[in-house]
C-alpha positions in Angstrom: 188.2 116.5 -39.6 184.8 118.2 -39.3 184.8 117.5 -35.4 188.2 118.7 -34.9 187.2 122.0 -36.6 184.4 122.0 -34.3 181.6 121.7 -37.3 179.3 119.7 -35.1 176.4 120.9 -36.6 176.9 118.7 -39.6 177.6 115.4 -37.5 174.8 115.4 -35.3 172.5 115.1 -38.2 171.0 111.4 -38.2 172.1 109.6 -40.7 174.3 106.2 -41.0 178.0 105.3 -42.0 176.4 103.4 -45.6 175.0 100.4 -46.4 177.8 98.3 -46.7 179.5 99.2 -43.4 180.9 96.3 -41.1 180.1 96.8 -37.5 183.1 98.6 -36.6 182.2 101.5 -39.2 178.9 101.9 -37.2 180.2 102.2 -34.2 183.0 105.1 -35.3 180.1 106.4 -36.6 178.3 106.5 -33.5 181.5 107.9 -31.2 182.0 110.6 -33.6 178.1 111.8 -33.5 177.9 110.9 -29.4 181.1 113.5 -29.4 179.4 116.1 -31.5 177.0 115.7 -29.4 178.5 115.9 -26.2 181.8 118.1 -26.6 180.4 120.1 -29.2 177.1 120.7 -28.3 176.6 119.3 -24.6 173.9 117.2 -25.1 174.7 114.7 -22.3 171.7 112.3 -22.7 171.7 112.6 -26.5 175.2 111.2 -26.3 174.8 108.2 -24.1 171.6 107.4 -25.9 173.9 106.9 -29.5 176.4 105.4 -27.1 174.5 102.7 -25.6 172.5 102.1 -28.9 175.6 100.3 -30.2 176.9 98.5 -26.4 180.1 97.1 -26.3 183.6 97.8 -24.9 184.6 100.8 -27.0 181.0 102.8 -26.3 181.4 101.9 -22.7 185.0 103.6 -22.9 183.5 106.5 -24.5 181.4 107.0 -22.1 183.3 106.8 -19.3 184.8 110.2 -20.6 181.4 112.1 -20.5 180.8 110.6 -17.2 184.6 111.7 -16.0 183.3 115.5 -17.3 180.1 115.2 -16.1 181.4 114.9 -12.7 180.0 111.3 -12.5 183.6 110.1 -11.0 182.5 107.2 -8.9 180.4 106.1 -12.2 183.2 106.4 -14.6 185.4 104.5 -12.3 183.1 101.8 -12.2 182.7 101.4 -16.2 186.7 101.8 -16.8 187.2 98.9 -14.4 184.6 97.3 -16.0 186.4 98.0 -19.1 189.5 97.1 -17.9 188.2 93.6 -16.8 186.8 92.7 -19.9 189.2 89.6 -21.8 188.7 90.8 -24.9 188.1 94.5 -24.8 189.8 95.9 -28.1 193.3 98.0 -27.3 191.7 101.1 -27.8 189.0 100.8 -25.7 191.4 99.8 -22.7 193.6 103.0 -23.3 190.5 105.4 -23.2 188.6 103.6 -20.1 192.4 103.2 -18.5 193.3 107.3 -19.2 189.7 108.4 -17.8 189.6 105.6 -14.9 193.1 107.1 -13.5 191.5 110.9 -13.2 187.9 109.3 -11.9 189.9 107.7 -9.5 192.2 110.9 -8.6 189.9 112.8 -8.2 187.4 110.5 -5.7 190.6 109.9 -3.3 191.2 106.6 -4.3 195.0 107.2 -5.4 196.7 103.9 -4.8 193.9 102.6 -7.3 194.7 105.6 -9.6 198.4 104.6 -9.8 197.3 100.5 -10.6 195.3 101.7 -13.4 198.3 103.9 -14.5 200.8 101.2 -14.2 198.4 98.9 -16.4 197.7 101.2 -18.6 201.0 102.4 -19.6 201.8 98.5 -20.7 199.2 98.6 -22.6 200.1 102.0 -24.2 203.4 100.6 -24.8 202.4 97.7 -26.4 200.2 98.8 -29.0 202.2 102.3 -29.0 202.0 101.8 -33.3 198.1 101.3 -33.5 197.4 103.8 -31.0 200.2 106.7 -30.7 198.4 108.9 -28.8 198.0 105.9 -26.0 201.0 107.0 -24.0 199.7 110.5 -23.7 196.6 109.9 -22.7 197.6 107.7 -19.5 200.0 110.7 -18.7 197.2 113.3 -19.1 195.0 111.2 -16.8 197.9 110.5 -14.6 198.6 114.3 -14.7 195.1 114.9 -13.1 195.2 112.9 -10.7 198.3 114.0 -9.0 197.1 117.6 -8.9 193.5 116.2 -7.2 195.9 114.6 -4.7 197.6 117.5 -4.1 201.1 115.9 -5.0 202.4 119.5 -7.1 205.7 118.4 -7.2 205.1 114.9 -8.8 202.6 116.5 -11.0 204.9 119.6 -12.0 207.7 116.8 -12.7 205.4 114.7 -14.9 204.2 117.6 -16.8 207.5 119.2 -17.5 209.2 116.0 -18.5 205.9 115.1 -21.2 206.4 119.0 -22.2 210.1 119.0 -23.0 210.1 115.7 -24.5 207.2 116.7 -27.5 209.1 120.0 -27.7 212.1 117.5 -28.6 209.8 115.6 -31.1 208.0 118.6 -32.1 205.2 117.1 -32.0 202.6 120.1 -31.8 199.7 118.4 -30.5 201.1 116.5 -27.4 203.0 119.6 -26.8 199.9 121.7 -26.6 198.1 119.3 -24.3 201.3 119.3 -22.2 202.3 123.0 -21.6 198.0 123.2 -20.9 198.6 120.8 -17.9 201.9 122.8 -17.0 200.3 125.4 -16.8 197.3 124.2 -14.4 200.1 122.9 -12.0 202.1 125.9 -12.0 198.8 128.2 -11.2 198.2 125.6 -7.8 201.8 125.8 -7.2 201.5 130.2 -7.2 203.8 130.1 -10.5 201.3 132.7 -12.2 204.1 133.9 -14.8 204.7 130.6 -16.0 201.1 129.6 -15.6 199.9 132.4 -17.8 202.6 132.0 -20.3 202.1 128.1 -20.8 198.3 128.0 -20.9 198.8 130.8 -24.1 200.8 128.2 -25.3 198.0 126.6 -25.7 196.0 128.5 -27.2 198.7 129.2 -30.1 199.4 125.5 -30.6 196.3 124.1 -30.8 193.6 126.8 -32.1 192.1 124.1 -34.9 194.1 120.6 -33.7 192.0 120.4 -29.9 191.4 116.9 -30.3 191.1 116.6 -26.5 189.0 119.5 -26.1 191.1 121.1 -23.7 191.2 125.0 -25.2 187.9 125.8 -23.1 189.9 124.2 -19.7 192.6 126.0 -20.5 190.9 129.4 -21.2 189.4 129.1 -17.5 192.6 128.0 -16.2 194.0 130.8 -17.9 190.9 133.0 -16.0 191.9 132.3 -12.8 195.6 132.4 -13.1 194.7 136.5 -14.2 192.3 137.2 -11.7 194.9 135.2 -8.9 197.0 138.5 -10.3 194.5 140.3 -10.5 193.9 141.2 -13.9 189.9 140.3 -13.1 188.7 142.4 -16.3 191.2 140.5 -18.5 189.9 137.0 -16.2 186.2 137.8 -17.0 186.9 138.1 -20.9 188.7 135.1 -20.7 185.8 132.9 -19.0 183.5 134.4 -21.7 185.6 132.9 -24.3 185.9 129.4 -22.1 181.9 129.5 -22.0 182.1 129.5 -26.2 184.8 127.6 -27.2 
């Protein structure tokens, strides 16, 4: 709760998870301050430090996100197919190193790689869809950005437009906000400024104290550029002074 209302402050304190916590309450404990730390404050080698403190499959896949926004690609790729490898890795950690590896691997060029990790990680979405609903999302968000690093609008538009319509069906807020942000980023590379400008608002309606994937600040400079493409550039520079202090 305190990290989705952006209280980071008060979880980047050191401290511990109790006394009587099993192993997987310390490292929850750790993810959540390594994500203060790094998506709330941007303390990059703070982060990895708590992260690799505690080792394991579900750090590593942790990680591989602040590489993947780091613009470490070719490392995050690396550590999600290490991830991915692993016999035992725990559900979770599969979904998150499979999500990040599929927009490392976008983004580096390496798209028929991309789409393996996609097809493998939508099975394992499916099949552990009840411990991990947001699973299904995730490999579409990741899918999402690697089709618009390739280029591929179209498929990407398609993708995002489907994911969009479906949550609008369900109603289901937070998908949909994540969904009309990536809509929006395709339509401003496809030139579709009016519907870029009025999904990525969207956005910021649906998701102003819910931005579990941090993606307000993204979509506040997606936002940015769409105005100054139209060239609204006073209204683009407020914007990318609210995107510097989400």
């Amino acid at each position: 709760v305190l990290l989705d209302h952006g209280r980071y402050e008060e979880l980047t304190v050191p401290g511990s998870p109790g006394t009587n916590a099993d192993d997987s309450d310390k490292v929850r404990w750790a993810i959540t301050r390594a994500d203060a730390m790094y998506w709330g404050q941007g303390k990059v080698t703070e982060a990895e430090q708590i992260l690799d403190e505690i080792q394991g499959d579900i750090a590593d896949s942790s990680l591989v996100w602040i590489m993947l926004f780091d613009s470490r690609c070719a490392d995050a790729l690396a550590l999600a197919e290490k991830v991915l490898r692993s016999p035992d890795a725990d559900p979770q950690a599969l979904v998150w190193a499979g999500s990040a590896g599929i927009a490392a691997a976008g983004f580096l060029g390496a798209h028929e790689q991309a789409e393996a990790i996609y097809r493998r990680g939508v099975r394992i979405a499916a099949d552990n869809a009840t411990e991990i609903p947001w699973g299904p999302a995730q490999m579409g968000f990741g899918r999402c950005l690697s089709l618009l690093a390739a280029g591929r609008l179209n498929e990407a538009w398609d993708l995002a437009d489907h994911e969009y319509q479906a949550a609008a069906a369900q109603e289901a807020l937070a998908p949909l906000g994540g969904w009309a942000g990536f809509r929006g980023a395709v339509a401003k590379a496809r030139g579709q400024l009016g519907v870029a400008v009025a999904s990525l608002r969207e956005v910021l309606v649906l998701l102003p104290n819910y931005d579990t994937f941090r993606l307000s600040a993204a979509c506040l400079a997606e936002l940015a550029g769409a105005r100054a493409l139209a060239g609204d550039h006073r209204q683009a520079e407020r914007l990318l002074a609210r995107a510097d202090s989400p």
